[in-house]
DRENDO-1510 file (C-alpha; in Angstrom, 1 decimal, always signed):
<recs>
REC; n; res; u; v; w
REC; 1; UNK; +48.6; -173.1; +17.8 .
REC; 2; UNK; +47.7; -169.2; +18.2 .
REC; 3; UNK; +44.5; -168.1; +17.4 .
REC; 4; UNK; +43.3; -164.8; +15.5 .
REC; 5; UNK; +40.2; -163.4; +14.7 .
REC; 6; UNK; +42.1; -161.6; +11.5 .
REC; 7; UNK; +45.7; -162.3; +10.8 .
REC; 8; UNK; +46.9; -159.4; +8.1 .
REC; 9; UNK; +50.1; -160.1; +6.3 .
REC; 10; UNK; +51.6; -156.5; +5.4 .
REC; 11; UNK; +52.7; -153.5; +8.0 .
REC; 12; UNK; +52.8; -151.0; +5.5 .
REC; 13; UNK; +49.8; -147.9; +5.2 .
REC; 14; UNK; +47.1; -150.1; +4.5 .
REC; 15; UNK; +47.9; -153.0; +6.8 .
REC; 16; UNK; +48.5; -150.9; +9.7 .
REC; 17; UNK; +45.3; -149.0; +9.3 .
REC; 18; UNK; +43.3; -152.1; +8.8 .
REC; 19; UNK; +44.4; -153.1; +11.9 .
REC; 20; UNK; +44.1; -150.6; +14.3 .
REC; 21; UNK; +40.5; -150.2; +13.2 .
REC; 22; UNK; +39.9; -153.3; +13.1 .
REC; 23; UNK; +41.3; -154.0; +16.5 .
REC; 24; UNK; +38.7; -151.0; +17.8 .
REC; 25; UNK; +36.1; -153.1; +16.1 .
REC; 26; UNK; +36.8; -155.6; +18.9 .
REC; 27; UNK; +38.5; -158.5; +16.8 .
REC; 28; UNK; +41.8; -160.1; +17.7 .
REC; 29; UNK; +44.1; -158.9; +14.8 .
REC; 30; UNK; +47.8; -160.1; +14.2 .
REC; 31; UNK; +50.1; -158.1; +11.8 .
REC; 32; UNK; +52.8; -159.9; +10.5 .
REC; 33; UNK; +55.3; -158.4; +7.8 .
REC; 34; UNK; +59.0; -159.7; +6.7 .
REC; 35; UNK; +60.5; -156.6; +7.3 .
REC; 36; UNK; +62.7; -155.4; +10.0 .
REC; 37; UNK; +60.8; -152.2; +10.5 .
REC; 38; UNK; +56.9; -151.4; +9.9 .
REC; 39; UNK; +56.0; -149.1; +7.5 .
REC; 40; UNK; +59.1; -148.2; +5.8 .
REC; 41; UNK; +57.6; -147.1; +2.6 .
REC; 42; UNK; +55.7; -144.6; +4.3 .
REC; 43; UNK; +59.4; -143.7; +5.5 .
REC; 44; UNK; +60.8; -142.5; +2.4 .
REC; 45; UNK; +57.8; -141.5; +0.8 .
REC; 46; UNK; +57.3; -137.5; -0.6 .
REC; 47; UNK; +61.2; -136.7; +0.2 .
REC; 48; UNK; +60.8; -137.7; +3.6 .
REC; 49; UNK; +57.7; -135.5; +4.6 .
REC; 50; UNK; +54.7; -137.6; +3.0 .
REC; 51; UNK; +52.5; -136.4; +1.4 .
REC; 52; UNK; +49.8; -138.7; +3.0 .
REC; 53; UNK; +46.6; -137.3; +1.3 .
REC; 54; UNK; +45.3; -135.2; -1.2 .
REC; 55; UNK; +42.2; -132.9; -0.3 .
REC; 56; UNK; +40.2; -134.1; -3.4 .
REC; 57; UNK; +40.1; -137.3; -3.9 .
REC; 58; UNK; +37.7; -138.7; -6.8 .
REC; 59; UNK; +37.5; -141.8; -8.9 .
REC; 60; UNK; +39.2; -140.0; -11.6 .
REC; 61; UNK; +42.7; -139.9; -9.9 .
REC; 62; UNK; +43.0; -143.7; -10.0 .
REC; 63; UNK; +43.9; -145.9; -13.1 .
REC; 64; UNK; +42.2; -149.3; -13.0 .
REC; 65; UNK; +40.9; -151.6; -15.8 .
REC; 66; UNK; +37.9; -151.6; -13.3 .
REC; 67; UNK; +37.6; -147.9; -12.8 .
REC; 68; UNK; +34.8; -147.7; -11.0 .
REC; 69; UNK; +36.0; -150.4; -8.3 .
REC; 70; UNK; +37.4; -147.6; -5.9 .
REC; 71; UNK; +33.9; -145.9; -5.9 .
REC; 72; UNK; +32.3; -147.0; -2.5 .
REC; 73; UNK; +35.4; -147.5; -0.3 .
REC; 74; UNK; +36.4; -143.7; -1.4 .
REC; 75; UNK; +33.0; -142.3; -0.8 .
REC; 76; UNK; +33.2; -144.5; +3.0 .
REC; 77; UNK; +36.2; -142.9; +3.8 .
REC; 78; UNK; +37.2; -139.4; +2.7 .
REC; 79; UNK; +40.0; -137.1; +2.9 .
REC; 80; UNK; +38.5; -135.3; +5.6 .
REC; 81; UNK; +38.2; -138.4; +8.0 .
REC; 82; UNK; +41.7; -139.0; +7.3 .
REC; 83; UNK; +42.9; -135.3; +7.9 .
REC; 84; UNK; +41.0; -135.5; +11.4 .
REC; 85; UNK; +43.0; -138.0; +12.3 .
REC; 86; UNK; +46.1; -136.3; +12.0 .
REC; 87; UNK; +44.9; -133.7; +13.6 .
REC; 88; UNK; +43.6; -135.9; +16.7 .
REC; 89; UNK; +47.4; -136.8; +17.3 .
REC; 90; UNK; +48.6; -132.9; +16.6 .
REC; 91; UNK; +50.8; -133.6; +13.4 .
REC; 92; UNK; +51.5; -130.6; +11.9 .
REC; 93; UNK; +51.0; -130.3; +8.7 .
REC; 94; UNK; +51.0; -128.1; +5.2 .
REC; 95; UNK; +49.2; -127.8; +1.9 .
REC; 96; UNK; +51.3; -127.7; -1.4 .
REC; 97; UNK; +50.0; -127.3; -4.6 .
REC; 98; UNK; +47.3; -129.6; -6.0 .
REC; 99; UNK; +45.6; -130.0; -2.9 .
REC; 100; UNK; +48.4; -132.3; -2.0 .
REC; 101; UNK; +49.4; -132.7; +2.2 .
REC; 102; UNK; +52.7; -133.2; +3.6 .
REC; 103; UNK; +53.9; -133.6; +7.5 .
REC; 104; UNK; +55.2; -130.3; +8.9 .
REC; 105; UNK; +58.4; -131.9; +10.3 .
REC; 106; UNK; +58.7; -136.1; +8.7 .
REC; 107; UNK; +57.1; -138.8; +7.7 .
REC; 108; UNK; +58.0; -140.9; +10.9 .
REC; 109; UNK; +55.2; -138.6; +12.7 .
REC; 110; UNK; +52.8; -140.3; +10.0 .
REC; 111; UNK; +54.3; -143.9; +10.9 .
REC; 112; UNK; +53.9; -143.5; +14.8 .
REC; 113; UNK; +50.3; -142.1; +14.7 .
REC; 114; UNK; +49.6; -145.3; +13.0 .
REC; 115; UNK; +51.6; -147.5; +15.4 .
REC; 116; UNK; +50.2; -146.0; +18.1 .
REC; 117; UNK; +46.9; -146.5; +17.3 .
REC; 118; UNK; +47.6; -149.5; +16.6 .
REC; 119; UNK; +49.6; -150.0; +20.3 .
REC; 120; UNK; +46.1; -148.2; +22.0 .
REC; 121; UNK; +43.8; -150.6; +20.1 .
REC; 122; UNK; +46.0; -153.9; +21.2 .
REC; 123; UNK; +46.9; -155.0; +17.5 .
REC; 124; UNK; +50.0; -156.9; +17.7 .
REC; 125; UNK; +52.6; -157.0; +15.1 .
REC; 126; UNK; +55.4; -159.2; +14.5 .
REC; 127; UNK; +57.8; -158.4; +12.2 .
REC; 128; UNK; +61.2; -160.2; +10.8 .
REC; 129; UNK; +58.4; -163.1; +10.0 .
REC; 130; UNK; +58.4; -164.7; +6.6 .
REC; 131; UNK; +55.0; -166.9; +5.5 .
REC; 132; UNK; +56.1; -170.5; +4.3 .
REC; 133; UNK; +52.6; -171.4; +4.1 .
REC; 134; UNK; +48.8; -170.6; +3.9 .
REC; 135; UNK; +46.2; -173.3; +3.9 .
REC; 136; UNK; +42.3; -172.9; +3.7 .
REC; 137; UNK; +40.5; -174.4; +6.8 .
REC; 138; UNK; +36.8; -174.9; +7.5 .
REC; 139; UNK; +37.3; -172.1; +9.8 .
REC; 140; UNK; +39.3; -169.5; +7.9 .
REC; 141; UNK; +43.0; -170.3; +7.6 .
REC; 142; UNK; +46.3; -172.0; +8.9 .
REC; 143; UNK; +49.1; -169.6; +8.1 .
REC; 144; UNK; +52.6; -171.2; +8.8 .
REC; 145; UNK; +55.2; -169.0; +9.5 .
REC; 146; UNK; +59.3; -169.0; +10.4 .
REC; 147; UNK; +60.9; -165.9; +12.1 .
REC; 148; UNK; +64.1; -165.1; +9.9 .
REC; 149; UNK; +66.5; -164.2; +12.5 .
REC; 150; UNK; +65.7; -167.5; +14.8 .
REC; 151; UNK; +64.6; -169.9; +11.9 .
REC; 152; UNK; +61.6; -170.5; +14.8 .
REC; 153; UNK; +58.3; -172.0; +12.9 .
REC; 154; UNK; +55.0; -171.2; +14.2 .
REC; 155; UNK; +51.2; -172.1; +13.0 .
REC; 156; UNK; +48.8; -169.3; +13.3 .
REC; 157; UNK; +44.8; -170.1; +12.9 .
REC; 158; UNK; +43.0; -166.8; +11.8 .
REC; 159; UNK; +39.3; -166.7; +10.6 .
REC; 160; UNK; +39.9; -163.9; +8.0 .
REC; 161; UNK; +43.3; -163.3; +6.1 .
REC; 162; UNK; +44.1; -160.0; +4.7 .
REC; 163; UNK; +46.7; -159.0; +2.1 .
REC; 164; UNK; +48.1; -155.7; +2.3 .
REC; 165; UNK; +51.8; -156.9; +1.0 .
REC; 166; UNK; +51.6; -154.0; -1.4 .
REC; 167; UNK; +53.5; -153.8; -5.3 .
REC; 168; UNK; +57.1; -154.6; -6.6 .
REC; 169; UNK; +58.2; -150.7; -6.3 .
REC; 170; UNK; +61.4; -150.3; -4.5 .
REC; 171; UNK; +62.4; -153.4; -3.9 .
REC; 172; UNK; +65.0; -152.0; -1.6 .
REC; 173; UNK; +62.9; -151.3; +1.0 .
REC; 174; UNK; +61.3; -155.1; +0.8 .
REC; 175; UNK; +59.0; -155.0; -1.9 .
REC; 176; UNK; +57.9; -158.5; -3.7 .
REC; 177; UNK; +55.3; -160.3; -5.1 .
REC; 178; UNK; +54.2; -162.6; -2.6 .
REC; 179; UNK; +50.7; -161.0; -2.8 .
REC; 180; UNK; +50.6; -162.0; -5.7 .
REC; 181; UNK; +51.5; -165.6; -5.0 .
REC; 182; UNK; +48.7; -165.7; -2.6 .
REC; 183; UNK; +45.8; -164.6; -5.0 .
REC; 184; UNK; +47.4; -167.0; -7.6 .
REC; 185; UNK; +46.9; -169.9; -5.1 .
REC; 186; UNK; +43.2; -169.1; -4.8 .
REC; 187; UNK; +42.4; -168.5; -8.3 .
REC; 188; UNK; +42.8; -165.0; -8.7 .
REC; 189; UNK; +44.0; -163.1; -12.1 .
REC; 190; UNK; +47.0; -160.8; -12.0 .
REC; 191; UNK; +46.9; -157.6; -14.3 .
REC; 192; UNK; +50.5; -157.6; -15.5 .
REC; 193; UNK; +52.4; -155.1; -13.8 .
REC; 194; UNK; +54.9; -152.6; -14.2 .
REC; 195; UNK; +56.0; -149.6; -12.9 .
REC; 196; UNK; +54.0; -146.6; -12.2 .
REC; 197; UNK; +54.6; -143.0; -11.2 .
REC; 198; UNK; +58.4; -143.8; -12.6 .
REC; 199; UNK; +61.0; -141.1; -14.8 .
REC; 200; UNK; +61.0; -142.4; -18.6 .
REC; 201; UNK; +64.9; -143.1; -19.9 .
REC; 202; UNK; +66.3; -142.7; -23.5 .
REC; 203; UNK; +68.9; -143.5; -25.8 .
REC; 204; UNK; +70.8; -142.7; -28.6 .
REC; 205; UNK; +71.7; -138.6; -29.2 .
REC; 206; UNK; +68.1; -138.0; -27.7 .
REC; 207; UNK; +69.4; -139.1; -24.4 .
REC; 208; UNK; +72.5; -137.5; -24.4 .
REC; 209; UNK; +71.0; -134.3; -25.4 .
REC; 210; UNK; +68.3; -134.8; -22.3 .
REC; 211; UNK; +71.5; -136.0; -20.1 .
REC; 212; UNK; +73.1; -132.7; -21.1 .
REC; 213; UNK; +70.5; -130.5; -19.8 .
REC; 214; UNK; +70.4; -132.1; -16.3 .
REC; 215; UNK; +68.7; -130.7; -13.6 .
REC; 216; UNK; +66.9; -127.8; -15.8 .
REC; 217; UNK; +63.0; -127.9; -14.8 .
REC; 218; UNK; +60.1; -126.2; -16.9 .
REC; 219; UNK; +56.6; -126.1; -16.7 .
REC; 220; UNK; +55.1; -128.5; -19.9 .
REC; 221; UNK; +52.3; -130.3; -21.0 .
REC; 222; UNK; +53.0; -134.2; -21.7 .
REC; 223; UNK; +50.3; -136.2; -23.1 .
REC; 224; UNK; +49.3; -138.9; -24.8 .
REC; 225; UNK; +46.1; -140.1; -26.5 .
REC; 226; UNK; +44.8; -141.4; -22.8 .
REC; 227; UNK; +46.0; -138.6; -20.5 .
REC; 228; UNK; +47.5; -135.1; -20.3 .
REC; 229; UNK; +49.4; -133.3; -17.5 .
REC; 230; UNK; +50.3; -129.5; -17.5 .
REC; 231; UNK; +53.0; -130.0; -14.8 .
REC; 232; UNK; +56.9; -129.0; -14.4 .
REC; 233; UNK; +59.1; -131.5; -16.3 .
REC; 234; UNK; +62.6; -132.2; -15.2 .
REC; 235; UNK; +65.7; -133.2; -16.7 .
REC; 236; UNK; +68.3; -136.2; -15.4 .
REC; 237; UNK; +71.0; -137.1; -16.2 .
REC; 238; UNK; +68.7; -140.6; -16.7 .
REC; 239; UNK; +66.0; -139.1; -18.7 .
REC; 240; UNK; +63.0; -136.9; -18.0 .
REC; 241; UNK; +61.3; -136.8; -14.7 .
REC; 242; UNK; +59.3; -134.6; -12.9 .
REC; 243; UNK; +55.2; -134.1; -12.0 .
REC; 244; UNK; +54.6; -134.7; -15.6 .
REC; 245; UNK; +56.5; -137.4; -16.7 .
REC; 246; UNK; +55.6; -139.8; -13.2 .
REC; 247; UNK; +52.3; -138.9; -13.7 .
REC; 248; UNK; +52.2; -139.4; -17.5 .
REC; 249; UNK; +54.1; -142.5; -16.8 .
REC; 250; UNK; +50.7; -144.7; -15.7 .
REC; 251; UNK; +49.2; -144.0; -18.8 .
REC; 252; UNK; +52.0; -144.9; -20.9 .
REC; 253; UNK; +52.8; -148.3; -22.6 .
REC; 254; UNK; +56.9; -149.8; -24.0 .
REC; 255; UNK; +57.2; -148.8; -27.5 .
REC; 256; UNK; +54.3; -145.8; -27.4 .
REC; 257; UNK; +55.5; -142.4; -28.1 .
REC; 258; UNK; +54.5; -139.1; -25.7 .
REC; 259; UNK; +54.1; -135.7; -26.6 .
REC; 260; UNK; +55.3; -132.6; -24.5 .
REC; 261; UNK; +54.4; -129.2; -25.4 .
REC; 262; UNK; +57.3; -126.8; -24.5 .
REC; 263; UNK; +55.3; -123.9; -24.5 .
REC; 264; UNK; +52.1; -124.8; -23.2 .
REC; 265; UNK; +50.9; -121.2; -22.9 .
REC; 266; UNK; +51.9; -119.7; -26.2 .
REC; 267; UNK; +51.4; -120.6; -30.0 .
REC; 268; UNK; +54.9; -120.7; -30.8 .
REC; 269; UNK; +54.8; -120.6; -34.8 .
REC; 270; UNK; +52.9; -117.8; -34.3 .
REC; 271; UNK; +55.0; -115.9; -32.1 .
REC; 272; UNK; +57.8; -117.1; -34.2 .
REC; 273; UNK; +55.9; -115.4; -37.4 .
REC; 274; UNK; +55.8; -111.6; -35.1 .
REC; 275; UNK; +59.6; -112.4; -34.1 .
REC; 276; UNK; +59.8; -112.5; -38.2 .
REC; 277; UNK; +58.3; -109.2; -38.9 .
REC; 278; UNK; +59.5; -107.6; -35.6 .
REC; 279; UNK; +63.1; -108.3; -35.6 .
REC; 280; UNK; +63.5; -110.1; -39.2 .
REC; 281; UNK; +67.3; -110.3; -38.8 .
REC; 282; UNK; +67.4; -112.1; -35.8 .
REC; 283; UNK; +68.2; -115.4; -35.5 .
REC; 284; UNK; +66.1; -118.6; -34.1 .
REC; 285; UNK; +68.1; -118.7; -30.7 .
REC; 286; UNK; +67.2; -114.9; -29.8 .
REC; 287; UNK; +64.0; -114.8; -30.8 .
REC; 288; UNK; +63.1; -117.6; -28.0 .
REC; 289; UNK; +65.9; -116.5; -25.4 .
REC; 290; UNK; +62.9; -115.0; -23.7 .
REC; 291; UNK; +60.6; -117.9; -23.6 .
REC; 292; UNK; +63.0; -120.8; -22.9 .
REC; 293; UNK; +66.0; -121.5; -20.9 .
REC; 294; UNK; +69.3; -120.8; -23.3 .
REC; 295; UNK; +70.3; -124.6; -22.4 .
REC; 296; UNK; +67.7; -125.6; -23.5 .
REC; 297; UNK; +67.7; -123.9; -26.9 .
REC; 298; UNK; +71.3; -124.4; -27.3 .
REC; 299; UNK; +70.4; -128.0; -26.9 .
REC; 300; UNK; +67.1; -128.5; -28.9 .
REC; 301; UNK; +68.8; -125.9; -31.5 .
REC; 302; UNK; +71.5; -128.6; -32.4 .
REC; 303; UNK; +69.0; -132.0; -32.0 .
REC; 304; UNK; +66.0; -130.6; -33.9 .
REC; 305; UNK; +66.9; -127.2; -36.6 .
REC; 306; UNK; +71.0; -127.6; -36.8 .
REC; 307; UNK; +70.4; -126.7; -40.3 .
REC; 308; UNK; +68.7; -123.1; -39.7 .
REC; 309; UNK; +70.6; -122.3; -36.7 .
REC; 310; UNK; +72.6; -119.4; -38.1 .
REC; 311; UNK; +69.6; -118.3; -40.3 .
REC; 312; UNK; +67.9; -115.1; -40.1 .
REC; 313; UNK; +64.2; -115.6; -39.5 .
REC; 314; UNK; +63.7; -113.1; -43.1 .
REC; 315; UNK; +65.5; -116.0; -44.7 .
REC; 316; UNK; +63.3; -118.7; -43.0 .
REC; 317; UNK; +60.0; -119.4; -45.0 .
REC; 318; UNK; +56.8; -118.9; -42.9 .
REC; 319; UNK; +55.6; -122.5; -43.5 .
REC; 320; UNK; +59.3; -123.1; -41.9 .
REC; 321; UNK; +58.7; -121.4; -39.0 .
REC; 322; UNK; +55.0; -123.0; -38.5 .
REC; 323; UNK; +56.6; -126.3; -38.2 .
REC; 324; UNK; +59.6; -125.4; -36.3 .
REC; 325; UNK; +56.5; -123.5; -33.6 .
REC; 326; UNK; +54.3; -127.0; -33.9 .
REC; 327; UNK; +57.6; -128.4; -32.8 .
REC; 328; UNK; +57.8; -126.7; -29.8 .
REC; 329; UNK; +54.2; -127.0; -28.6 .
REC; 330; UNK; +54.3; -130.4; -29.6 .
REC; 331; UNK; +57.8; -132.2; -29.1 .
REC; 332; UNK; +57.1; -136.2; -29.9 .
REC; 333; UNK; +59.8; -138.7; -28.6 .
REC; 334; UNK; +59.8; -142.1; -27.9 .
REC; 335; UNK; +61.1; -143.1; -24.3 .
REC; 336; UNK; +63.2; -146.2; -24.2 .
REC; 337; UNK; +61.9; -147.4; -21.1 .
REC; 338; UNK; +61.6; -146.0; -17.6 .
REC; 339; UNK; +63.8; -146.4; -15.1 .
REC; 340; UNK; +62.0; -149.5; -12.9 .
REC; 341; UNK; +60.8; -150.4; -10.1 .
REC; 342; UNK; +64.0; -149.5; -8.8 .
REC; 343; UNK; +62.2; -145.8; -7.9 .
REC; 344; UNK; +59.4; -146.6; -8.8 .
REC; 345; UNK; +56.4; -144.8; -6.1 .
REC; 346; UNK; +54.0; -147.8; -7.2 .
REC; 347; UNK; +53.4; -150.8; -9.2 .
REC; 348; UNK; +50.7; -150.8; -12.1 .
REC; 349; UNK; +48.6; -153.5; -12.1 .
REC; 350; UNK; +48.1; -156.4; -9.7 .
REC; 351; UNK; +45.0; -158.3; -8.3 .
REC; 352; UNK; +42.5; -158.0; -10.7 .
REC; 353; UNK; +39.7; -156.0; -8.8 .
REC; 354; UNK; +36.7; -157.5; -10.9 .
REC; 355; UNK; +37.3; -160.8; -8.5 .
REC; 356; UNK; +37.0; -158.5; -5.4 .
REC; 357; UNK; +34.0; -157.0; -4.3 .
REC; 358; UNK; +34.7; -153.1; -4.0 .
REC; 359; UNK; +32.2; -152.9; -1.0 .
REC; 360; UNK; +34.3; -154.8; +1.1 .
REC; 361; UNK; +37.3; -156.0; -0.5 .
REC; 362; UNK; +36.2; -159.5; +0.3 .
REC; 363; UNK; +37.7; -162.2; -2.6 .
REC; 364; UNK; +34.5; -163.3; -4.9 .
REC; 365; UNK; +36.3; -166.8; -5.0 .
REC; 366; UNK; +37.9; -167.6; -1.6 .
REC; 367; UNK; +35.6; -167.0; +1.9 .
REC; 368; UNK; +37.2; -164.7; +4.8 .
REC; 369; UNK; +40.2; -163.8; +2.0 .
REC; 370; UNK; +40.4; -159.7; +1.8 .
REC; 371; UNK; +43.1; -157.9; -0.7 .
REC; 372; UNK; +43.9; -154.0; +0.4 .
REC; 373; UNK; +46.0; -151.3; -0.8 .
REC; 374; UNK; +48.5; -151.4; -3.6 .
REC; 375; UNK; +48.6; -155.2; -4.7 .
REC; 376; UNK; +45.3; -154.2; -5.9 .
REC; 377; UNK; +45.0; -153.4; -9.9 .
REC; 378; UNK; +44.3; -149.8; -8.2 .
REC; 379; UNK; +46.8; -146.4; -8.8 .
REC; 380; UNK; +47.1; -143.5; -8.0 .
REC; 381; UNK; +48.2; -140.1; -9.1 .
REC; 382; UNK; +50.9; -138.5; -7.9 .
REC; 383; UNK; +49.9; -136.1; -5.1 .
REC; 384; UNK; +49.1; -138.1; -2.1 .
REC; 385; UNK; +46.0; -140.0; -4.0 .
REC; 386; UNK; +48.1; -143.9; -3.1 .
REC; 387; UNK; +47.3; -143.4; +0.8 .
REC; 388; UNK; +44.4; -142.4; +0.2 .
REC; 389; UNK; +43.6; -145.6; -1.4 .
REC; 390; UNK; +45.8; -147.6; +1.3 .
REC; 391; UNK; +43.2; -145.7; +3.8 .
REC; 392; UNK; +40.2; -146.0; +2.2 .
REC; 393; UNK; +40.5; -149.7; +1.3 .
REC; 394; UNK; +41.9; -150.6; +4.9 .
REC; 395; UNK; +39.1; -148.8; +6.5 .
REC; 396; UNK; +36.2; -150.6; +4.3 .
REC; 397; UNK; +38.0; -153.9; +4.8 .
REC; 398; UNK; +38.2; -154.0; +8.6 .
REC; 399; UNK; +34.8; -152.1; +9.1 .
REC; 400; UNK; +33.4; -155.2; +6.4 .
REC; 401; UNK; +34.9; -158.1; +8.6 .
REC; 402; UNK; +34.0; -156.4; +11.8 .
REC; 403; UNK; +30.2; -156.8; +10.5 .
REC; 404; UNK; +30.1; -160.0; +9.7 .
REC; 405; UNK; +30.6; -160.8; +13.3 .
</recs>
């Protein structure tokens, strides 16, 4: 039977990083993943350039129903630690807006630094490898395995098992819920998940009016009673996406309605009220050709004032015009849904972090058992905020078993 100090089921961000550190640590550390390639999320991630950290990273850029779990292993390992090492392996690289990072040239540079750190520290991964089994031992555990293109079993003792199997985002590219499984077997509570960072879909004339405008983008503010995002909005032919609809997304609940203001940086009714004594026999569609895009008028013209359309704002009642203004800076609709984890960029929810210990992402109910990275009840913000959680977490977790000798 092989032997591991650490075996770490998972070769996405936070796997890989655990174990390259860990392997530097001086531990024997054994990667497996069921996956033909390592790291393929990583792959696809901000349009194939990932964005693999943001410069300012705080506690507030998560969403937990333990917020303050992320706390110590942020403050262990910081942007600037991460950025270093990019630099070490002379990535080139660029700053957006937002303090968001992306690679220069792709997102494979971001998957072979970690590989090859992995390669120089002598962590071994074995991929194609599915886990049939995982039983508890007086020293650690006995992790049974089969490789999927040889149906060859193996039995693998390791004294510390991490799980770094990620969410249910993009199942495409592998995704389950085995991690899941695994904290289930020992006792753990999942937070019910769903997808995060996700474009909301519609129905009805609402979403054939949003269909209609597809691929127009405008700068909004969405919000709703737990979160608000003044970020550009875009139309699909699906629904709304966009900054501020994936980000609005993880603080949005099936059935809740969101708000997005139109005009973020403008009282409409009032401007409406000037339009009235400026140009009084103009009509609604003029008087806001030069604050909106004329699709988009056209469209909201026929969904929301049909009735005053070919009114002359002298004909149109102040209070009228008020409303139609309060309309525009704050649009209410009810999404239908979102559109999955089929595009998903995370999964909401997951281990529940209040049986982990945030110091060391150690289990509080099973010995030598660590949980890292996304199937944590930990997410991010859009912006590069996810690896830096799949960092931080990885880093704390191998640094924690390295300690403990």
């Amino acid at each position: 039977m092989e032997q591991v100090d650490t075996l770490i089921i998972g070769a996405g961000a936070s796997g890989l990083f655990c174990a390259f550190h860990l392997a530097n640590f001086g531990k024997s550390v054994l990667v497996l993943d069921h996956a033909n390639k390592a790291g393929k999320k990583i792959l696809m991630s901000g349009g194939g350039r990932c964005n693999f950290i943001n410069r300012q990273v705080q506690t507030h850029h998560f969403v937990s129903q333990n917020p303050h779990f992320v706390k110590s292993a942020l403050s262990r390992y910081g942007s600037e630690d991460f950025i270093a090492l990019v630099e070490r392996h002379r990535i080139g690289y660029h700053e957006r807006e937002h303090g968001q990072l992306f690679c220069d040239d792709s997102a494979k540079d971001i998957v072979k630094m970690l590989l090859d750190e992995c390669q120089a520290a002598k962590a071994t991964i074995a991929l194609n490898t599915a886990i049939e089994q995982i039983i508890p031992s007086d020293s650690g555990f006995v992790i049974r395995t089969k490789h999927k293109k040889d149906n060859r079993s193996a039995s693998i003792a390791a004294k510390s098992l991490v799980i770094a199997t990620g969410g249910l985002s993009i199942p495409t590219l592998g995704a389950t819920g085995f991690g899941y499984q695994v904290a289930t077997q020992f006792g753990h509570t999942i937070i019910p998940t769903s997808a995060g960072l996700v474009p909301f879909t519609f129905t009805d004339k609402l979403g054939e009016m949003i269909k209609s405008l597809s691929g127009l983008s405008i700068d909004v503010i969405a919000y709703n009673n737990r979160a608000s995002f003044q970020l550009p909005m875009l139309f699909t032919h699906r629904g709304l996406s966009g900054p501020a609809m994936l980000q609005l997304s993880n603080h949005w609940q099936l059935g809740e309605i969101i708000t997005i203001n139109l005009l973020p940086t403008l009282d409409a009714g009032e401007y409406l009220l000037k339009q009235k004594t400026k140009q009084p026999k103009q009509l609604l569609r003029t008087a806001l050709a030069g604050i909106l895009p004329k699709k988009l008028i056209a469209a909201l013209e026929n969904h929301l004032w049909q009735q005053h359309k070919d009114t002359e704002l002298a004909n149109l009642k102040n209070d009228t015009l008020r409303q139609l203004g309060n309309t525009l800076n704050a649009w209410h609709i009810k999404p239908s849904g979102t559109e999955g984890y089929r595009v998903a960029e995370v999964t909401k929810g997951g281990v529940d972090t209040r049986q982990v210990s945030g110091k060391t992402m150690e289990s509080r109910l099973q010995p030598n058992l660590y949980f890292i990275g996304e199937v944590l009840d930990v997410t991010g913000w859009l912006g590069g905020y996810n690896f830096a959680w799949s960092w931080a977490s990885g880093y704390v977790c191998a640094e924690s078993i390295a300690m403990r000798g």
